[in-house]
N, C-alpha and C positions, 0 to 999 in steps of 0.2 A: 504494500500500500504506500503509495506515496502520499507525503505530507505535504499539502500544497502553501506555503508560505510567501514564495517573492514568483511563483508564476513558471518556474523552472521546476524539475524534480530533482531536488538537492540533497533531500531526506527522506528513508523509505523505512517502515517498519516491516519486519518477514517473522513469518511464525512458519517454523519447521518442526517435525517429527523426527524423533530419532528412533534407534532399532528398539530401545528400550519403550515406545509409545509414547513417550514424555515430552509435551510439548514445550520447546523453546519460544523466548521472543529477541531478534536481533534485530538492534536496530544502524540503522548506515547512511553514510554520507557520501555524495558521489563530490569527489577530488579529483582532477588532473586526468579527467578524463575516467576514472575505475569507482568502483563502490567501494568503501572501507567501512571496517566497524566504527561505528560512530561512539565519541566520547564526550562526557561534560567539555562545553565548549564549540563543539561541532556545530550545534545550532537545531538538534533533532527534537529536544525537549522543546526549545523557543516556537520550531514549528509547531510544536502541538497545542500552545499555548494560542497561538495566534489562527490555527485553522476554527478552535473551539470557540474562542470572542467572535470571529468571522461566520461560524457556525458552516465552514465550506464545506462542499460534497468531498467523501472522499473516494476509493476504489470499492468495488461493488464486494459484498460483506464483511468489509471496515465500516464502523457508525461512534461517531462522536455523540455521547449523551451529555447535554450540558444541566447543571444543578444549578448555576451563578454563572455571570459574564465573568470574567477575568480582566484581573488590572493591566493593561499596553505593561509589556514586560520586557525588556533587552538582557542578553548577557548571561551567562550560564556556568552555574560553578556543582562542583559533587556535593552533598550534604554533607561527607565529614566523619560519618561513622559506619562500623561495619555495619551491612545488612545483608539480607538474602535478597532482596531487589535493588533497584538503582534507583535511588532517590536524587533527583540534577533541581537545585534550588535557581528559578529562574528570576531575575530581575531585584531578586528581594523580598519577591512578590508572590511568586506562586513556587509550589512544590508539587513535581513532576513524578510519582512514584511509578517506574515502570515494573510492570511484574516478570523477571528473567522465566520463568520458569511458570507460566500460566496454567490454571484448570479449566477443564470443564464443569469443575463441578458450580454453581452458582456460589459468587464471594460475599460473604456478608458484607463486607467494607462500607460499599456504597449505602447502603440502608444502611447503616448504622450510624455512618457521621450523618447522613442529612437526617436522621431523626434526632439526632442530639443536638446539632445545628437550629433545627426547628424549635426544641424546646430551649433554646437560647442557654444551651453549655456553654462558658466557656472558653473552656481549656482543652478544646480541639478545634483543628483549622478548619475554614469554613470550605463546604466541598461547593466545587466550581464546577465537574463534570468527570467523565471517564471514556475510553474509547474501547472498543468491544469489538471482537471478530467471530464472525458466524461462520465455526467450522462445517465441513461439509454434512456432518448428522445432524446438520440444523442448532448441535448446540451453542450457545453464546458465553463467549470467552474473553472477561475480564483482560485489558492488555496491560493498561495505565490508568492511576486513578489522578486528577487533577484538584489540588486544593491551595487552600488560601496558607502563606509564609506566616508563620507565630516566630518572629524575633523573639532571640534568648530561652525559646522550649529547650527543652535536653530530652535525649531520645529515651525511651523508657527502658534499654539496655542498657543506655549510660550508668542512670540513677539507680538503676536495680542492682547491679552488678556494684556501685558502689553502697547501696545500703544495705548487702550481706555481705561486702571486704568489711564495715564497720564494726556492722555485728560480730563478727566474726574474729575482729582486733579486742574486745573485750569481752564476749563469750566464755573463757578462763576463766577471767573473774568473776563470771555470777551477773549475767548480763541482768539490769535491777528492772529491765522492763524502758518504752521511752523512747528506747533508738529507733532510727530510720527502718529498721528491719521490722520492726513489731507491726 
């Protein structure tokens, strides 16, 4: 699927199969003439960002579902911590979660930030939209979810991981109840 941005096809998303059945999702940047795998900064997340405010068509069973317009966003950097998907923070403004490794099975994600969104949570980003592929059994497969940037959030591996080193640093002693971990 190409992501149509400046009118050229500069950035494509591909969902493949592998021997294992497990679908991938790779995303690419055509450079110098070839397609390469695209990285924070290529500009594949910024397309996505901008096809979805645009609300433009894209290749036939790619579908952008939009939640919220998204803010004009320039500029593309990685989120900064480990994950099992690629999270590309764009503009400041929006965060780009691609899913490496998609299901079919239906993701909760989407319904659950815009229900929490709705009852005005909040201390989760405001969801903006998502883009979906309709493999050929008809089923619909979560690719990328699109939401609103929370300056200064820390990712819940971060905090987790350190509010059981904590606990864990006075545990010996008779942890008295209190800490991060409790």
């Amino acid at each position: 699927c190409a992501l149509p941005a400046t009118g050229i096809a500069r950035h494509a998303v591909a969902v493949a199969s592998g021997p294992d059945e497990h679908l991938c999702l790779v995303l690419l940047v055509r450079s110098g003439g070839a397609w390469h795998l695209a990285r924070a900064g290529d500009g594949a997340s910024e397309a996505l960002v901008a096809a979805l405010a645009g609300m433009e068509p894209l290749s036939k069973d790619f579908t952008l579902r939009p939640l919220g317009r998204p803010p004009e966003a320039r500029g593309e950097r990685v989120m900064g911590v480990d994950q099992t998907n690629d999270s590309v923070v764009v503009g400041e403004a929006v965060v780009v979660k691609w899913l490496l490794r998609p299901s079919p099975a239906v993701h909760p994600a989407p319904a659950i930030l815009a229900h929490l969104a709705a009852l005005g949570y909040p201390n989760v980003p405001r969801p903006l939209g998502s883009l979906t592929w309709t493999a050929p059994d008809s089923a619909e497969v979560l690719l990328a979810l699109v939401d609103g940037y929370l300056p200064g959030a820390r990712d819940g591996w971060d905090w987790c991981v350190a509010a059981v080193l904590e606990h864990l640093g006075h545990f010996a002693d008779g942890c008295a109840g209190g800490c991060a971990a409790d």
